[in-house]
N, C-alpha and C positions, 0 to 999 in steps of 0.2 A: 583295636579301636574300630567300632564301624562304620561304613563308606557314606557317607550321607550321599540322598536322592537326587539326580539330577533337574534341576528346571526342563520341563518340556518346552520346546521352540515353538513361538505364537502359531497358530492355523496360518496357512496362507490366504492372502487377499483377496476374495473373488473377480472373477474378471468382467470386466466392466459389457453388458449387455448392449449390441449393436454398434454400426461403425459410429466411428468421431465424424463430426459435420466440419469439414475447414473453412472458413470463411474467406474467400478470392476475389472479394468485394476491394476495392482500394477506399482509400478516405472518401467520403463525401465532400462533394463543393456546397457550398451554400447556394439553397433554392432562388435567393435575391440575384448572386453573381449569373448563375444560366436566363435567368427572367430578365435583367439586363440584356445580355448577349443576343438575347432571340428579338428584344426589343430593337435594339441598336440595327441587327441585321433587316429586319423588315422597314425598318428608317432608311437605309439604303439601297434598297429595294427597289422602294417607291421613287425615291433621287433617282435611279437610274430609268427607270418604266417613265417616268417623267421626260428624262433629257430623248430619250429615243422616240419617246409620240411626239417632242418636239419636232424634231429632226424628220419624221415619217411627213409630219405635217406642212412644214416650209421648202423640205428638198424633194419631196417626191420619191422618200427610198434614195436618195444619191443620185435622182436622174435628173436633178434641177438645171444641171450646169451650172452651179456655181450661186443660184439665185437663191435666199430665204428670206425669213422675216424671224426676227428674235422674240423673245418669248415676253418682252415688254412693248413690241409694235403691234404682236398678235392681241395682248390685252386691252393697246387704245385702239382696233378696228373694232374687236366687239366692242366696247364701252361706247362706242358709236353708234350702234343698232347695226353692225354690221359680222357676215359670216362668210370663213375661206377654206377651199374645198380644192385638193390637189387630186389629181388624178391622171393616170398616163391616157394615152389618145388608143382609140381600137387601132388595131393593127391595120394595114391597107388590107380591102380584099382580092387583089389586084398581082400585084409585085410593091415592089420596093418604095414605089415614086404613089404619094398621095395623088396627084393630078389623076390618078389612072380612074377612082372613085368618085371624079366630077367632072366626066367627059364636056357636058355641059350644061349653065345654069338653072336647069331645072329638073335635072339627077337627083333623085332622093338619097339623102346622105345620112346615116347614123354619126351621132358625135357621144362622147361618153358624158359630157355635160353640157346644161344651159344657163346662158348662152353657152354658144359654143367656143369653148377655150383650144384644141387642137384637132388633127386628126384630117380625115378627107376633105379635099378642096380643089376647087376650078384651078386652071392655070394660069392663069395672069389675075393678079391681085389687083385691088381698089387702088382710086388715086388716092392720095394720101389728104385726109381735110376732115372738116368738122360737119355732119350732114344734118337736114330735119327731115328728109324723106328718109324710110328705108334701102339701107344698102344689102344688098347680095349678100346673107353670110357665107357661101359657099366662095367667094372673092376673101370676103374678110379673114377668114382661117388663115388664106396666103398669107395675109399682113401678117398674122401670129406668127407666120411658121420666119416670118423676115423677119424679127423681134419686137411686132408690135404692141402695144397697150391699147385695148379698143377700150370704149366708152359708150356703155350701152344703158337704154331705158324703155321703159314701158310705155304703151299706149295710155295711160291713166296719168304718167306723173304731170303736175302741172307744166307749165310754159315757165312760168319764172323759176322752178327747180332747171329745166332746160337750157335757161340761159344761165346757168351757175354752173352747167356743166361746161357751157362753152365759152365760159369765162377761163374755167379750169385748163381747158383745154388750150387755150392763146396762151399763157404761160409760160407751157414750154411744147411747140405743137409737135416737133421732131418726134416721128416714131409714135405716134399715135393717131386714131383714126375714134372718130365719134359718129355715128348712128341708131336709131329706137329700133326696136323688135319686135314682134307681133310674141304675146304671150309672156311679157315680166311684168304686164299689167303697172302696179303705183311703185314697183322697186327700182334702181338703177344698181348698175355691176359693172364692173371691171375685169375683163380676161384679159389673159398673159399666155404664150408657148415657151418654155424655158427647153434648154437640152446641151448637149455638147455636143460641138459640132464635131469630132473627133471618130466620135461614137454615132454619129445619127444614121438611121438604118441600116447599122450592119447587128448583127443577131439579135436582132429582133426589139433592136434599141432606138427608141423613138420620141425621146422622153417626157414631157409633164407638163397637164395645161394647169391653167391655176383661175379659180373666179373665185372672184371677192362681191357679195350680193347685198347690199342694204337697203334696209326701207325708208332711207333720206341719204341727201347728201351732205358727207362731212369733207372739209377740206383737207385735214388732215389724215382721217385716215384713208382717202384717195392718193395723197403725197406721198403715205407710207409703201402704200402698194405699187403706185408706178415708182419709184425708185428701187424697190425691191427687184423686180421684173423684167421692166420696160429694158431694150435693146441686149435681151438673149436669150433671142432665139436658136431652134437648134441648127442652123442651118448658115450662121455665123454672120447674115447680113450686118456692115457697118450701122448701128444707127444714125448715125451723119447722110447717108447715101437714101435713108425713109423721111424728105423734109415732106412740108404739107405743097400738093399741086404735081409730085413727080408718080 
């Protein structure tokens, strides 16, 4: 009987031309979830960029000694017509001891603002009181550097803004000294020398004068600033020890 033919085995398979691509990609997030995320992030961002110009703005960097203003006091001085500008004092050029840069009253003085809020100064400070002639700023810095609030105005502002300064000022006189300046013309200001006295000129630490400059007088936001300020200086005088007359 004869053998029947066997089936030939199918061709083999060609092989597949070029490599395989593997995919090492993980899931996708959703485009909404990362657009949140970068959202949320630059939202806090800002919160913080925020708290820290607070803080650059009322302490001086940390060299306030302890003095600022909150971020809802700083909003009622401006809503006042009113603006505050902290700044540390030039350094002596001298040594250590500011007096060295106002041997006497009629030394030309740099100060880093106007008025002048700290920095170079004669050696024996104003008497303490309410003035309508100009006083010596190169006296008046001292009061700063004793923790004074000075009360300053222009040659322009009227007489009846003047006498609401020194209404202001009988309130509470301790540790405040009031006299006009040549060159704030119709504005009135308030400066401040904050620091710690711990710290005051040793490396180079001297620290922060503060003016507060309006173009009227508000009762309040004058309030806000001398309580912020007034009696700390760097240099630690009591304010009890700055009445008006010593």
């Amino acid at each position: 009987m004869a053998k029947k033919a066997r089936t030939p085995p199918p061709p083999p398979r060609p092989r597949q031309q070029g490599p395989r691509r593997r995919d090492t990609r993980g899931p996708r997030r959703p485009l909404g979830l990362d657009r949140r995320g970068l959202l949320a992030g630059i939202a806090v961002g800002a919160v913080v960029a925020a708290v820290i110009l607070a803080v650059v703005l009322t302490r001086g960097g940390g060299g306030g000694g302890g003095a600022a203003l909150s971020a809802s006091e700083l909003s009622t001085i401006r809503a006042a017509g009113c603006s505050v500008i902290t700044r540390p004092p030039l350094p002596p050029t001298h040594d250590a001891n500011f007096h060295a840069d106002s041997p006497t009253l009629t030394t030309k003085v740099r100060w880093s603002t106007f008025p002048p809020s700290a920095g170079g100064h004669y050696a024996t400070p104003a008497v303490w009181g309410f003035y309508r002639q100009p006083v010596n700023p190169r006296q008046v810095v001292h009061n700063e550097e004793h923790g004074g609030l000075i009360i300053w105005w222009g040659e322009r502002v009227p007489a009846a803004t003047v006498s609401k300064l020194e209404a202001f000022y009988n309130e509470s006189p301790v540790s405040v000294l009031g006299t006009p300046i040549q060159g704030l013309d119709s504005k009135v200001a308030l400066t401040a020398w904050t620091g710690d006295p711990s710290r005051y000129t040793r490396n180079g630490y001297y620290g922060v004068g503060h003016v507060m400059t309006c173009t009227r007088f508000d009762e309040k936001a004058f309030a806000l600033f001398r309580d912020a300020f007034r009696g700390k200086g760097p240099e630690g005088v009591p304010m009890e020890a700055n009445r008006p007359g010593t």
